[in-house]
Wavefront OBJ file of the C-alpha trace (Angstrom):
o trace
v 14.002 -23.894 24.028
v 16.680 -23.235 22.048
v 16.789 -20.957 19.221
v 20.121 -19.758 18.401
v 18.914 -16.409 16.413
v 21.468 -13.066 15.509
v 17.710 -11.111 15.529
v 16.795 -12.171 18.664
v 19.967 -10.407 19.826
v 19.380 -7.385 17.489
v 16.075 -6.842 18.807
v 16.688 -7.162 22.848
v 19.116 -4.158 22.143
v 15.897 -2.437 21.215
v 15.152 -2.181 25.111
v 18.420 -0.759 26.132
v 18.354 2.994 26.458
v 17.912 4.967 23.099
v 20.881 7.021 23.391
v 22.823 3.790 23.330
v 20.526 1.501 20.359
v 22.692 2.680 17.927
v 26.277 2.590 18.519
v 25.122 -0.812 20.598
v 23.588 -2.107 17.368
v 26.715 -1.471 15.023
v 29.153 -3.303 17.779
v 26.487 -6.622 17.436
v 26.975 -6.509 13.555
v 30.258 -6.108 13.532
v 31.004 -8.642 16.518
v 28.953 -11.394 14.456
v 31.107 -10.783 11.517
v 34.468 -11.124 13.742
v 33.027 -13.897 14.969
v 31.841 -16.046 11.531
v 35.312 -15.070 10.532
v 37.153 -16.676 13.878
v 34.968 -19.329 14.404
v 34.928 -20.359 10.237
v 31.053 -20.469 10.228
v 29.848 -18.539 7.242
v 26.509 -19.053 6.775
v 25.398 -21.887 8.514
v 21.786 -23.019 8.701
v 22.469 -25.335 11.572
v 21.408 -23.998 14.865
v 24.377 -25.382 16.390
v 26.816 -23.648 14.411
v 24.751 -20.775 14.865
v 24.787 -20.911 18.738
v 28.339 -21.116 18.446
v 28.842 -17.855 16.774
v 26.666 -16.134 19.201
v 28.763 -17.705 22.525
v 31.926 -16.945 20.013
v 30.676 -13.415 19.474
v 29.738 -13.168 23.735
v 33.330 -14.183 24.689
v 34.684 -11.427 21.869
v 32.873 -8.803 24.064
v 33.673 -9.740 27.249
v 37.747 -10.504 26.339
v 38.178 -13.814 26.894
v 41.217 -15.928 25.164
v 39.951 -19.201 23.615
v 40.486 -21.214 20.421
v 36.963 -19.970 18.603
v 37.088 -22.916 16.389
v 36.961 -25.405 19.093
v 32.954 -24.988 20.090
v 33.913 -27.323 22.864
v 36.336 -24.703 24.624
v 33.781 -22.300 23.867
v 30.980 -23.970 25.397
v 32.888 -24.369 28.621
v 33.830 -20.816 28.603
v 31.086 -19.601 28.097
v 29.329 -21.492 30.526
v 31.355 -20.367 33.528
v 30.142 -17.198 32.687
v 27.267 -15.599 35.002
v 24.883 -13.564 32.686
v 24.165 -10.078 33.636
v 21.316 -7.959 33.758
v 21.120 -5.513 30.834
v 21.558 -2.112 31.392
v 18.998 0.460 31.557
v 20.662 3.682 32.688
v 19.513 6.987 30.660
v 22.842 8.661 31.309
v 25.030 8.685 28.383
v 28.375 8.915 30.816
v 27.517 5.126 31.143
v 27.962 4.416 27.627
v 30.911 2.444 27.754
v 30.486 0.067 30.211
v 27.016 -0.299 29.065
v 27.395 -1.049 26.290
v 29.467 -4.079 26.645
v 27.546 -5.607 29.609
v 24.244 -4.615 27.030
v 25.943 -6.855 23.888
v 27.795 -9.452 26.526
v 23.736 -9.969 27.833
v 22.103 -9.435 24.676
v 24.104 -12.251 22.901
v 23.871 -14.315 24.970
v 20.165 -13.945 25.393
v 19.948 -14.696 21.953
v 21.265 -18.314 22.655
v 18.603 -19.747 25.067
v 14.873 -18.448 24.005
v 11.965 -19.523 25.847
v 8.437 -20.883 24.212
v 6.963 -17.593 23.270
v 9.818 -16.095 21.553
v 9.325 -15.647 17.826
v 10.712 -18.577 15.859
v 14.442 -17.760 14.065
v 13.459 -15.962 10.978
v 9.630 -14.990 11.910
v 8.954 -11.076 11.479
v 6.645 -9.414 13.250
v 2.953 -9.939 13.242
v 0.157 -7.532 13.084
v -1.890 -8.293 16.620
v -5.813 -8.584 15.486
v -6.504 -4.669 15.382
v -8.970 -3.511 18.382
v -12.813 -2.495 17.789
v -13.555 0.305 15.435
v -14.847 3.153 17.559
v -17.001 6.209 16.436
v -16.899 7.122 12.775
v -14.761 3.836 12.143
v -17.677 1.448 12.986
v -20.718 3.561 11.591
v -19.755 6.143 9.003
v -18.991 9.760 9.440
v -16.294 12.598 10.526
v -13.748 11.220 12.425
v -12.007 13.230 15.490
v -9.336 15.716 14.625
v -6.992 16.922 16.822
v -4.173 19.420 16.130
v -1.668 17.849 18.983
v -2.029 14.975 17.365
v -1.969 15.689 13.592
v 1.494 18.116 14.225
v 2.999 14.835 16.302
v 2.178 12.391 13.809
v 3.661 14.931 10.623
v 6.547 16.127 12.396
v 7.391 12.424 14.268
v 7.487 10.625 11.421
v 9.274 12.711 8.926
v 12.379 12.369 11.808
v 11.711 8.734 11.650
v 12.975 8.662 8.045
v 15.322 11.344 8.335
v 16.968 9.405 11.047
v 16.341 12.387 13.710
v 15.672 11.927 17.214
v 12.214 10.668 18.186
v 10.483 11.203 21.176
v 9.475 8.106 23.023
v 6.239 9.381 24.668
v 4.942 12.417 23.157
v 2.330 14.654 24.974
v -0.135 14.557 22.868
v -0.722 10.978 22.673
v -1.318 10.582 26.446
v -4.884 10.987 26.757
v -4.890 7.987 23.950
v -3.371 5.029 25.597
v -3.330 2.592 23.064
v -1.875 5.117 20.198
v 0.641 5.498 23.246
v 1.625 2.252 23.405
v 2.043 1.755 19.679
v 3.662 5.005 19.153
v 6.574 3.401 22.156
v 7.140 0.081 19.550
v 7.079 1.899 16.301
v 10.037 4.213 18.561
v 11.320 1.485 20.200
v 11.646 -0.883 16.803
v 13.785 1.545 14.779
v 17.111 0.260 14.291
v 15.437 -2.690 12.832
v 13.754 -0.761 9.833
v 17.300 -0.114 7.165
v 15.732 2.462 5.518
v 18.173 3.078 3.935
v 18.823 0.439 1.744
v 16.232 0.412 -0.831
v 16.375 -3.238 -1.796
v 14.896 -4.371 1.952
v 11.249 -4.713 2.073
v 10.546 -2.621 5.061
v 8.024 -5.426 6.733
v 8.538 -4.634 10.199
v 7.808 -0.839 9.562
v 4.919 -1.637 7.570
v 3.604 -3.654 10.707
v 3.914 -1.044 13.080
v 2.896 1.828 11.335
v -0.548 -0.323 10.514
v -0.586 -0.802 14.373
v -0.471 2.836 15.275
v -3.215 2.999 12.376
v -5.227 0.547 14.219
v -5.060 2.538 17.498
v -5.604 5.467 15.641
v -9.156 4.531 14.427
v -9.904 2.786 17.664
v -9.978 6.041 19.403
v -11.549 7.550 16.415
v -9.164 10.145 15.219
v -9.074 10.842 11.824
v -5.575 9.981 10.574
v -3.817 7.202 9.656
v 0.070 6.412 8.221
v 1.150 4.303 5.276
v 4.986 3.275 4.504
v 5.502 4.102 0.657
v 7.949 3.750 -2.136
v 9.457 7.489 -3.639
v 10.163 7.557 -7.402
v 13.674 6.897 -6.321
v 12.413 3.966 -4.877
v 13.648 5.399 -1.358
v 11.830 4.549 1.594
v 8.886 7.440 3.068
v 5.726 7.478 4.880
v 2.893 9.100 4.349
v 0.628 10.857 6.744
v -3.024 11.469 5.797
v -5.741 12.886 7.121
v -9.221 11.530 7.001
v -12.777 13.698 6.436
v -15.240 10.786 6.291
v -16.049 7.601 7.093
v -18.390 5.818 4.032
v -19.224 2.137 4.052
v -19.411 0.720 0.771
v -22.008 -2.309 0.617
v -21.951 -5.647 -1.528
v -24.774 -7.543 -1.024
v -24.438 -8.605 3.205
v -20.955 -7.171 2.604
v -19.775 -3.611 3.655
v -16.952 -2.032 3.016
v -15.057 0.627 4.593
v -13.529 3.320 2.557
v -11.822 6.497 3.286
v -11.997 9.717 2.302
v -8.767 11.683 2.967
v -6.033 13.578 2.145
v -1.757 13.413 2.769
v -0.949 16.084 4.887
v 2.518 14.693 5.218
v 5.537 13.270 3.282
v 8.475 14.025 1.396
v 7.173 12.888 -2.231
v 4.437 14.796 -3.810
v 1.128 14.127 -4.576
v 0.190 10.587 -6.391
v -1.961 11.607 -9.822
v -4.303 8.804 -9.002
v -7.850 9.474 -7.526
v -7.662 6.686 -4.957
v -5.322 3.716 -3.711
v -5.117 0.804 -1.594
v -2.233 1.202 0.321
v 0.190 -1.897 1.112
v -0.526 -3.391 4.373
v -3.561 -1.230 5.006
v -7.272 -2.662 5.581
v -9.071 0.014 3.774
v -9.139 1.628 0.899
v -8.893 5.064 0.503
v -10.304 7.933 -1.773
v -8.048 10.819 -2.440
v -10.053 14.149 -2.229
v -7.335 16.625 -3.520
v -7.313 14.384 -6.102
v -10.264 13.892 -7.284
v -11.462 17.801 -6.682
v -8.347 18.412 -9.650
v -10.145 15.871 -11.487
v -13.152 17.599 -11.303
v -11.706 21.178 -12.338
v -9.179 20.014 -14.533
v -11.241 16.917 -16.461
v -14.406 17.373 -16.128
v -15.747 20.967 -15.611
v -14.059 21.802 -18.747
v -16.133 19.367 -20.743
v -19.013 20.850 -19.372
v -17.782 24.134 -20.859
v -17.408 22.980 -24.610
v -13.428 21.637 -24.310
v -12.829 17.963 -25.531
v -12.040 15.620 -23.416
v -7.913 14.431 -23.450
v -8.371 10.830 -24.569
v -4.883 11.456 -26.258
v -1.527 13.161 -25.622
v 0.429 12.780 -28.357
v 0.641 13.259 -32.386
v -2.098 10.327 -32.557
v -4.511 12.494 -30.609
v -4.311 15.140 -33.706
v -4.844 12.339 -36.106
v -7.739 11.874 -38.181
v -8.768 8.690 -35.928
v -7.320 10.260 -33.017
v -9.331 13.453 -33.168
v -12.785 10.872 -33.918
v -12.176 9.044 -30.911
v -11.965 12.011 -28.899
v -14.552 13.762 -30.216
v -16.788 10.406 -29.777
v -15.590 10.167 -25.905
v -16.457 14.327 -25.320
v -19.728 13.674 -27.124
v -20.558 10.932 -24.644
v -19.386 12.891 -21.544
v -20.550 16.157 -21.728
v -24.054 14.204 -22.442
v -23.533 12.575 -19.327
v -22.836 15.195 -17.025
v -25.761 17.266 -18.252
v -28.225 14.456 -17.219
v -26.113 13.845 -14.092
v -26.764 17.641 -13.544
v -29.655 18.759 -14.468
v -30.824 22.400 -13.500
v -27.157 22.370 -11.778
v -25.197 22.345 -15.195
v -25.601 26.194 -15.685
v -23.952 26.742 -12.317
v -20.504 26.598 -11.710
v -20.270 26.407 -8.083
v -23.516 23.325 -7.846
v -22.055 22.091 -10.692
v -18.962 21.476 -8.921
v -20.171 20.265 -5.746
v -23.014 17.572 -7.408
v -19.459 16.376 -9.962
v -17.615 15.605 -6.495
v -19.839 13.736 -5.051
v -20.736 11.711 -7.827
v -17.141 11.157 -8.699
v -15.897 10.488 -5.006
v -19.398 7.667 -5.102
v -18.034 6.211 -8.620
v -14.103 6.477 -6.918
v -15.423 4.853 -3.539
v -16.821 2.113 -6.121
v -13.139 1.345 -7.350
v -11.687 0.919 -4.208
v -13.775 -1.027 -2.243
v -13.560 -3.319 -5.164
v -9.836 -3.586 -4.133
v -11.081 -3.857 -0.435
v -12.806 -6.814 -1.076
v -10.775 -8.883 -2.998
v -7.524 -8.287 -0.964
v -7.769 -11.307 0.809
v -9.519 -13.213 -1.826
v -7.892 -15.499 -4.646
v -9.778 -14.172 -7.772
v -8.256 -16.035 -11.367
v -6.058 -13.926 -13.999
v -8.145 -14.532 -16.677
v -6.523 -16.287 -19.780
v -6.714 -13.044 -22.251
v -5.215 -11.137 -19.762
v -2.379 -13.224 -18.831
v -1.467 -13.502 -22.541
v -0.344 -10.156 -22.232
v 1.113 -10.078 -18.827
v 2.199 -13.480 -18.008
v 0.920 -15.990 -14.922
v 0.576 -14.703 -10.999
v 3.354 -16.699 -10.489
v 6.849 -17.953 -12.259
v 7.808 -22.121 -12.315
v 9.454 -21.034 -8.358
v 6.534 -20.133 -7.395
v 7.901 -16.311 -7.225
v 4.768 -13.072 -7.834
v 4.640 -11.491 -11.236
v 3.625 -8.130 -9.614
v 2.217 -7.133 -13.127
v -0.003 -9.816 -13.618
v -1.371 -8.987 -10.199
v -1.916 -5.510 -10.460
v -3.628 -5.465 -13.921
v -5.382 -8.522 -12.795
v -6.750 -6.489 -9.573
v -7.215 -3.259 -12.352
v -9.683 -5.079 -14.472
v -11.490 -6.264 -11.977
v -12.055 -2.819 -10.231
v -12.183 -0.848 -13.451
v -14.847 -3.348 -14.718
v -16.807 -3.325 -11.665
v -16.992 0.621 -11.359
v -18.636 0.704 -14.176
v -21.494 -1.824 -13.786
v -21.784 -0.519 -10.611
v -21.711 3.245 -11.821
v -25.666 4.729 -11.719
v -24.492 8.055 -13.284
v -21.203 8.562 -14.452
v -19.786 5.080 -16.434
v -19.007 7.039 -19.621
v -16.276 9.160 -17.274
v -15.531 5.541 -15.815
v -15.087 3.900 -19.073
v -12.745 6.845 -20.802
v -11.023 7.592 -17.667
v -9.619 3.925 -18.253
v -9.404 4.208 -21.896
v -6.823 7.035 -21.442
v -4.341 4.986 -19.900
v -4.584 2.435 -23.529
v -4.715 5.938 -25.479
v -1.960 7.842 -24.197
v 1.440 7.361 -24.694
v 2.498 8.163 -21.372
v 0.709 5.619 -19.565
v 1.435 2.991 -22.203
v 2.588 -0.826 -20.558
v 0.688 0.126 -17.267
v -1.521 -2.373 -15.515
v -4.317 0.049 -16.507
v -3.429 -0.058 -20.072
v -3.540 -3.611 -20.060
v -7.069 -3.636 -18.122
v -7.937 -0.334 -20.234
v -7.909 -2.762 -23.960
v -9.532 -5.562 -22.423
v -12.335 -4.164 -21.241
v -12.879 -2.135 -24.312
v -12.477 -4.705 -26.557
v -14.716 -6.686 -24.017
v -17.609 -5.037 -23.340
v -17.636 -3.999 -27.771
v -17.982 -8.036 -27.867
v -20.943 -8.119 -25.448
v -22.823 -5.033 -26.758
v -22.415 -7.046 -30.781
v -20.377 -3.945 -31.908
v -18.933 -4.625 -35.574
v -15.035 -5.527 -35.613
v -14.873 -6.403 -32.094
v -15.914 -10.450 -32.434
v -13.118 -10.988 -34.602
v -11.212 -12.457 -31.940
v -8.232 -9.789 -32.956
v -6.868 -7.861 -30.299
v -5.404 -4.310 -31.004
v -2.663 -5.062 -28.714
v -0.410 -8.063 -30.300
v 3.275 -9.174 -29.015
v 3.137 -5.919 -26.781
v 1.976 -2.969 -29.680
v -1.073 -1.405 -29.578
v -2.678 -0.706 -32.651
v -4.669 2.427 -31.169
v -6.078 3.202 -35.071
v -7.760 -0.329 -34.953
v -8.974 0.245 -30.756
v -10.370 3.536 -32.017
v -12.608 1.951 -33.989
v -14.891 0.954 -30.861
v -14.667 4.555 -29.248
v -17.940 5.709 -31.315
v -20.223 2.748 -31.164
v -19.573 2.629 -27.316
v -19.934 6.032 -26.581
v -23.341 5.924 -28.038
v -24.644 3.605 -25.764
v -26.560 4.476 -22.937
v -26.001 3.923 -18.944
v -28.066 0.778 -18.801
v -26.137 -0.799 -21.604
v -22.914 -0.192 -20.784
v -23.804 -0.856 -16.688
v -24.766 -4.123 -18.626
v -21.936 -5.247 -20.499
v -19.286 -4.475 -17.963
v -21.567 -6.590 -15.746
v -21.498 -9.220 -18.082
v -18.005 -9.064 -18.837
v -16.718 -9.481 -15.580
v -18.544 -12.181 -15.267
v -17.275 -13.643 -18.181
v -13.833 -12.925 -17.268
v -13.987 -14.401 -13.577
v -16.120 -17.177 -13.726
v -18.645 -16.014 -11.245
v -21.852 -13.443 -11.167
v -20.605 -9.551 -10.475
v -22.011 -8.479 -7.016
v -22.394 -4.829 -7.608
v -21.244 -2.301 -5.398
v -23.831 0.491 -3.676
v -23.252 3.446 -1.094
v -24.111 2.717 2.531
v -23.053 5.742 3.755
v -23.294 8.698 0.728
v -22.375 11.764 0.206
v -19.639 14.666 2.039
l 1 2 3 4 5 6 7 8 9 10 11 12 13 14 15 16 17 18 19 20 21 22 23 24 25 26 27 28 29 30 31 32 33 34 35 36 37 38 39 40 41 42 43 44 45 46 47 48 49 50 51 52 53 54 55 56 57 58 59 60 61 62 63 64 65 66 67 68 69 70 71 72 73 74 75 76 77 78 79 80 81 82 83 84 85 86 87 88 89 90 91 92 93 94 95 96 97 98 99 100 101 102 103 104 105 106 107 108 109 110 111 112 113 114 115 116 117 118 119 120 121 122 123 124 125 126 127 128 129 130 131 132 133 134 135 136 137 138 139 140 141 142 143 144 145 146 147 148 149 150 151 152 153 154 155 156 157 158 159 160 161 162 163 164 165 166 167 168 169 170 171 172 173 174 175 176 177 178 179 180 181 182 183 184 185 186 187 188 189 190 191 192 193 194 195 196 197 198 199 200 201 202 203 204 205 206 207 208 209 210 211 212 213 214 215 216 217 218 219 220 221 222 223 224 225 226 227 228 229 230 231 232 233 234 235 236 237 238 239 240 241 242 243 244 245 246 247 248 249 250 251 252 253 254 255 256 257 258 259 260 261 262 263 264 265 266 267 268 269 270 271 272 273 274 275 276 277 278 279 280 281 282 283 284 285 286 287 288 289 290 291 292 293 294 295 296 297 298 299 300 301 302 303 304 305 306 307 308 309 310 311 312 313 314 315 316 317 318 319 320 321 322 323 324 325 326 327 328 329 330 331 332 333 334 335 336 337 338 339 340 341 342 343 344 345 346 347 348 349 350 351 352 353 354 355 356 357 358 359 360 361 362 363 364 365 366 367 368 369 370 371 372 373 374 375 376 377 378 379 380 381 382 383 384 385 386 387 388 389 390 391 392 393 394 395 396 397 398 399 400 401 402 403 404 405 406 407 408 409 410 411 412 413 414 415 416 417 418 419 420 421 422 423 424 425 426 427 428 429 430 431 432 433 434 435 436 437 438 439 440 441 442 443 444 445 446 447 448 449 450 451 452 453 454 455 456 457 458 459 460 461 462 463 464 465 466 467 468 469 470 471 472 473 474 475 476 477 478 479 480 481 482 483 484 485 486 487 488 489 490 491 492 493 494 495 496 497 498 499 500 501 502 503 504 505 506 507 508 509 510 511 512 513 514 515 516 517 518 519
């Protein structure tokens, strides 16, 4: 069948000998350009004129003299010519010659494709990941293994520094199919650009996910995720899971993961949990949310008020009411949440983790569940942030992110037994604070104040007013609710958020409970 593709041809030089990929792959790019330029195609759709190149591009290689612009001399050229098998000699000496009987072959390759060749212009597709094994598929400590961990750090921070990789490392070979997706994460590098920041890396997101796959299918406790620096430069992230948990909705369960990065050149996100892009499951940070603990919470516990603000607000007369309120509400909280275990510091701190990695777990699985579902933006939310989508049909990644916020933010904490006072102002912060002002979680943070005020009947909030109008936030009039909400009690606010999600996506809140609790 014929296909006509310049990737086809880009990725058969993928199998030639590494020491070669490279120098192999800049002579292709620069042999199509020659040849768009000779032949006069520039961008041509037609798979014709795109065949044409390619024999154009062949003959280029190989040194033959013909008119490129007459694709019937080129046809007949090229078809006198006897294709070659490509190279696969792992002496550089070869280099040369191999290199131009590797590009000669590879083009022209690229011209005739049988049935089960990808399609011109399809990427790469994530196989169906194999069974869950141990921990994956019923909760728990994964395996760890040093070998493995060190290979995984050190491997991939070469990746994006460009260095050397080895092809078959020792320590995978007692895990066959980590192995084999370790050899096509290798083996697919000159395909990845990473380093040019306005590429979505797809085809490295795919096979990192792979090697993720593998990883949990022999049951070792790490996995990789391709992420975004704040320069916006491409990096991947290695972390290392403690525990399994299974987060359950209804029939549904949900697996979440508790781990920490152990690798990458950024540092450490300030959020307590994520859902990486292209990943399955979501994940619970535990360096994070041990600071939170020490840095947030314990010190509540201790008679400090709570940072609702950071700014010249915060020391206002509202300001200091609202946090006041929001401390009040807390510190109650974690003394019931505590009991006997409040006057300790150590118990306290290991009862506060647990609880917050349960309500944290909550979040995410939230996220887990409705990453392959089409939930609505609901209408008071997309007055702020716009539609999913633009008249071309392109993502507003805004509206999807606070959309996906409010939903997970709301859900917490219905689904939050003891702590959905710290879920509630955790989220208010991100309205209250300058810092984290025209955030998806500010956007999520005034709705579902302003939301569940309506459904508990709290004065000012059935106005129909919002404090946030034409993008300012009036935080003097959205301090007004801090007081009568933080004088509710669990039951009522589980309640309302209940009821407000509800009311915001058209359909009954399943809440979320622990399958699998606990360290």
């Amino acid at each position: 069948m014929a296909a006509a593709d310049e990737d086809i041809a880009r990725r058969s030089l993928t199998k030639i000998d590494w020491v070669l990929r490279g120098r192999a792959l800049r002579r292709l790019n620069q042999l199509l350009i020659e040849a768009a330029l000779e032949t006069g195609v520039i961008d041509d759709e037609d798979s014709s004129a795109r065949r044409h190149v390619l024999r154009a591009a062949a003959l280029m290689e190989m040194g033959d003299q013909v008119d490129f612009r007459d694709r019937e001399a080129v046809a007949e050229t090229y078809a006198d010519k006897t294709a070659v098998n490509p190279p696969r000699f792992p002496l550089a000496t070869f280099a040369a010659g191999a290199i131009v009987l590797a590009l000669s072959t590879t083009i022209a390759a690229a011209t005739v494709v049988v049935v089960t060749s990808p399609a011109p212009g399809a990427q790469v597709v994530r196989p169906t990941p194999p069974p869950p094994a141990g921990a994956f598929a019923v909760g728990g400590s994964p395996g760890h293994e040093r070998a493995v961990e060190e290979t995984l750090t050190s491997q991939l921070h070469a990746l994006i520094e460009h260095r050397t990789l080895a092809r078959d490392p020792a320590a995978f070979s007692s895990h066959p199919g980590v192995a084999a997706a370790w050899r096509e994460l290798v083996d697919g590098a000159p395909n990845y650009h990473l380093d040019d920041r306005s590429q979505d890396p797809e085809e490295l997101k795919v096979r990192v996910q792979v090697l993720s796959d593998q990883l949990a299918a022999s049951n070792l406790g790490y996995f990789a995720a391709v992420e975004r620096s704040t320069r916006n430069d491409i990096t991947i992230g290695v972390y290392k899971i403690a525990k399994v948990t299974f987060v359950r909705a209804d029939s549904e369960r949900v697996r979440v993961l508790d781990a920490q990065r152990i690798s990458s050149t950024e540092p450490t996100k300030p959020v307590l949990g994520m859902k990486a892009e292209g990943m399955d499951d979501p994940v619970v940070l535990l360096d994070q949310v041990s600071a939170h603990v020490a840095t947030q919470l314990l010190p509540v516990l201790d008679g400090q008020p709570y940072a609702l603000g950071d700014d010249s607000w915060a020391r206002s007369a509202r300001g200091r009411n609202a946090t006041m309120a929001a401390t009040r509400a807390i510190r109650r909280e974690l003394g019931t949440a505590l009991a006997s275990d409040a006057f300790d510091l150590g118990r306290a701190t290991i009862r506060l983790r647990k609880l917050l990695l349960a309500s944290v777990r909550h979040h995410e699985a939230q996220h887990g569940r409705e990453q392959n579902k089409q939930i609505s933006l609901p209408e008071e939310l997309a007055r702020l942030v716009g539609p999913l989508r633009d008249g071309r049909g392109r993502p507003n990644p805004m509206a999807f992110r606070a959309r996906n916020e409010l939903s997970a933010y709301a859900s917490q904490i219905a689904s939050d037994m003891w702590l959905p006072q710290v879920a509630l102002w955790n989220l208010a912060r991100h309205a209250f604070q300058s810092s984290r002002r025209g955030t998806p979680e500010s956007y999520a943070a005034v709705i579902v104040l302003e939301g569940m005020a309506r459904q508990l009947g709290i004065s000012g909030a059935t106005t129909g007013k919002s404090a946030l109008h034409r993008g300012e936030l009036d935080r003097d009039r959205l301090a007004e609710l801090v007081a009568p909400l933080a004088s509710k009690t669990t039951i009522e606010l589980r309640s309302a958020a209940a009821r407000l999600w509800a009311e915001l996506f058209d359909e009954p809140l399943v809440r979320l409970v622990d399958d699998v609790f606990g360290e």
